[in-house]
N, C-alpha and C positions, 0 to 999 in steps of 0.2 A: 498474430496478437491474441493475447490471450486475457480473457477480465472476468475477475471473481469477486465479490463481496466482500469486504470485512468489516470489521467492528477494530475500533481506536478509542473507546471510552476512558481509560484514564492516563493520567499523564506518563505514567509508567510504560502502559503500553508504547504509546505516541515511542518515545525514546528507544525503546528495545527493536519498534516497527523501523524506525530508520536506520540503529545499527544492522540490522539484519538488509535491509536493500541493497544498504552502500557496501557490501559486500559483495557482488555482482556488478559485472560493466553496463546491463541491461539500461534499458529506460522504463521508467515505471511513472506512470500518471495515475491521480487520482481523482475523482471523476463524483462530484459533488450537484446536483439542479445543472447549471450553466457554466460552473467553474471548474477550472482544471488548473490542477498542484501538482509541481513536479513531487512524486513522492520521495525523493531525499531531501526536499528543503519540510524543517522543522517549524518555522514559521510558517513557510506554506501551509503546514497541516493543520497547525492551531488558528488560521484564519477561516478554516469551515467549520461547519456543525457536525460537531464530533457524536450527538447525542444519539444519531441513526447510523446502519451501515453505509458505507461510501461504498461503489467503484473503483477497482485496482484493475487499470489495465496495466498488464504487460508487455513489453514490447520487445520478443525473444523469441528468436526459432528453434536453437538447440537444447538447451536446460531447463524447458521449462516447469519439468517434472522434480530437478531440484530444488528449482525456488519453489514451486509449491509444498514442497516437502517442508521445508525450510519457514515458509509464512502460515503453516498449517492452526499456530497458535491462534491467528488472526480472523482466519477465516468462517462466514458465517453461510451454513449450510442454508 
């Protein structure tokens, strides 16, 4: 497993953030205080607090260097 930071601040992103997961067979959680959203559900995402970075874990042994590649828009250094 692998988990990186990102930022989802506008509704834009949210949309483009879960076309690009459900791309991949992977499992992706996103990892908010106490709560965890799967990150291909939409509403799941818009039930946290989008205003700080979340937690992206991923849950992938082989690829993980193309999803990264791939969510790199996202990602907060």
């Amino acid at each position: 497993m692998k988990t990186v930071k990102i930022s989802l601040n506008s509704i834009d992103k949210v949309k483009s953030f879960v076309n690009d997961v459900t791309k991949f067979d992977s499992d992706f959680d996103l990892v908010s205080g106490r709560y965890v959203i799967d990150a291909k559900s939409i509403m799941g995402i818009f039930s946290l607090d989008l205003s700080k970075p979340i937690d992206l874990n991923i849950h992938s042994e082989d690829s993980v260097d193309k999803i990264l590649s791939i969510l790199k828009p996202y990602i907060v250094e």
